[in-house]
C-alpha positions in Angstrom: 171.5 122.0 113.3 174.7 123.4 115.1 176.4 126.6 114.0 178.4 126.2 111.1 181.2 128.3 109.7 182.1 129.4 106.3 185.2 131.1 104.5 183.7 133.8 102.2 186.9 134.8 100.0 185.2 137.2 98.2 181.9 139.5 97.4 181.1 136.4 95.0 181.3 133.7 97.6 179.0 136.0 100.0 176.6 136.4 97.3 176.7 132.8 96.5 176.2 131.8 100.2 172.9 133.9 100.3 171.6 132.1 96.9 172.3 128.6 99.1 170.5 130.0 102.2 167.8 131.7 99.6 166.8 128.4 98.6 165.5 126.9 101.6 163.4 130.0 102.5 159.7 129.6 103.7 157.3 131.6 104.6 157.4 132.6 108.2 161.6 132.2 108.1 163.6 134.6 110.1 167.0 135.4 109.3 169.0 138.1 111.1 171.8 139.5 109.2 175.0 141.1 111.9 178.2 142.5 111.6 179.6 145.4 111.4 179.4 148.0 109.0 180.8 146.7 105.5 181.2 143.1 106.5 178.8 142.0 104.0 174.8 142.1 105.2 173.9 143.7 102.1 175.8 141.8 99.9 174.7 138.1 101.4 171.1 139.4 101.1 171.2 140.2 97.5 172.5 136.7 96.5 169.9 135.0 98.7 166.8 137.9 97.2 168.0 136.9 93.2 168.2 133.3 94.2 164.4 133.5 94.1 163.6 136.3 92.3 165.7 137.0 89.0 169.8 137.2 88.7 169.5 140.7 87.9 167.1 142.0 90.2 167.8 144.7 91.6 167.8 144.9 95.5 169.2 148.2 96.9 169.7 148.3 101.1 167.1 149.1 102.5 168.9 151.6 105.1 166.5 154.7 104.4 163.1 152.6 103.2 163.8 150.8 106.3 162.0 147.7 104.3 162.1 146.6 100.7 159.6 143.8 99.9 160.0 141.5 96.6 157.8 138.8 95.5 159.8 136.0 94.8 159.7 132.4 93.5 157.6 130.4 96.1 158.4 132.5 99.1 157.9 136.8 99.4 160.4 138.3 100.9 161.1 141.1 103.4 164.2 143.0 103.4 164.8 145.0 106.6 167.3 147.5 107.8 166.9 148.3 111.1 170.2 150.3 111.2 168.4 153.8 111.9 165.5 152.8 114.9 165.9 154.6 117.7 163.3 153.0 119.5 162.1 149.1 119.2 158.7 149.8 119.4 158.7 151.3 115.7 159.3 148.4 114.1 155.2 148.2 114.7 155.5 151.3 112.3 157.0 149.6 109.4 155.4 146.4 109.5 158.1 143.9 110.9 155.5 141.1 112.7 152.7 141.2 110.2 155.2 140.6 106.9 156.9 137.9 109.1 153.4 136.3 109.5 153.5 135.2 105.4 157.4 136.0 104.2 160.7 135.5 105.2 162.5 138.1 106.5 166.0 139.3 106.2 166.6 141.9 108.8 170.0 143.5 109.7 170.7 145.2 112.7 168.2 143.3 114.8 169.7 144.1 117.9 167.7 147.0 117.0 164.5 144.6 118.3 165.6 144.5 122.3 163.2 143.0 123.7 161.0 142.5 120.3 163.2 140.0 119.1 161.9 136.6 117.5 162.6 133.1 119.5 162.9 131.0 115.9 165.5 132.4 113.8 168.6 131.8 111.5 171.6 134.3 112.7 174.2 134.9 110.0 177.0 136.8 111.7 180.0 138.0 109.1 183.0 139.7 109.7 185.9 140.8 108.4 188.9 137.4 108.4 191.5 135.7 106.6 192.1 132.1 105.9 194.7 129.9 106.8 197.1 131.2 103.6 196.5 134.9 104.9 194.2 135.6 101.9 191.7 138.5 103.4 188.0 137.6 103.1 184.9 136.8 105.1 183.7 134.3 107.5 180.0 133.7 107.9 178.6 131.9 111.0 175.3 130.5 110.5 173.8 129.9 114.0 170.6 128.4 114.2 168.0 129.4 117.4 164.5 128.1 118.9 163.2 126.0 116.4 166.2 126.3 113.7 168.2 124.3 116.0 
């Protein structure tokens, strides 16, 4: 797989992107989430968490929890927000490599990991764009890595 990019016109078509992402998930996936503040991280991981659990579930950030787990069809998930770390070595303290051993994880921020990072992972990086009529939106770039590729 090579990186692909997608026009995201609105918080709909984020969400929407996340439900087609959510339903390839296995167990032991790794997705990192990046952009800036507001670009969408949040938003893309709520359409991929009620692809597979329920279209109203409700899945808050997990910027103070740090992780939000949900069981989900065929696949747990792990939400993480690594946003306030100050230090990579506490992601021991919250549980990142033993939930990545049986879930997928979503985790924003991951530059947060430094060295800690995975090898096999999905990177989803959004940011603020517009399309070719000027319309103001999104653009997603799904880059694959290790064994994604």
């Amino acid at each position: 797989m090579i990186a692909e990019t997608v026009w995201l016109k609105d918080a709909a078509a984020t969400e929407a992107l996340g439900a087609r992402i959510g339903q390839t998930l296995k167990a032991g996936d790794i997705i990192y989430l990046t952009g800036d503040l507001g670009a969408g991280k949040s938003c893309l991981a709520r359409g991929l968490i009620r692809s597979r659990t329920k279209p109203d579930q409700d899945v808050p950030s997990p910027t103070f929890t740090l992780v939000q787990t949900y069981e989900a069809e065929g696949v747990d998930i792990a939400h993480f927000d690594l946003y306030r770390l100050t230090d990579p070595e506490e992601v021991y303290e919250i549980g990142l490599f033993e939930l990545a051993e049986d879930h997928a994880c979503l985790i924003e921020w991951p530059q947060r990991l430094g060295h800690l990072g995975f090898e096999d992972y999905l990177e989803i990086h959004l940011e603020a764009g517009q399309d070719d009529a000027g319309h103001q939106g999104r653009i997603a770039t799904l880059t694959p890595h290790g064994h994604y590729k």
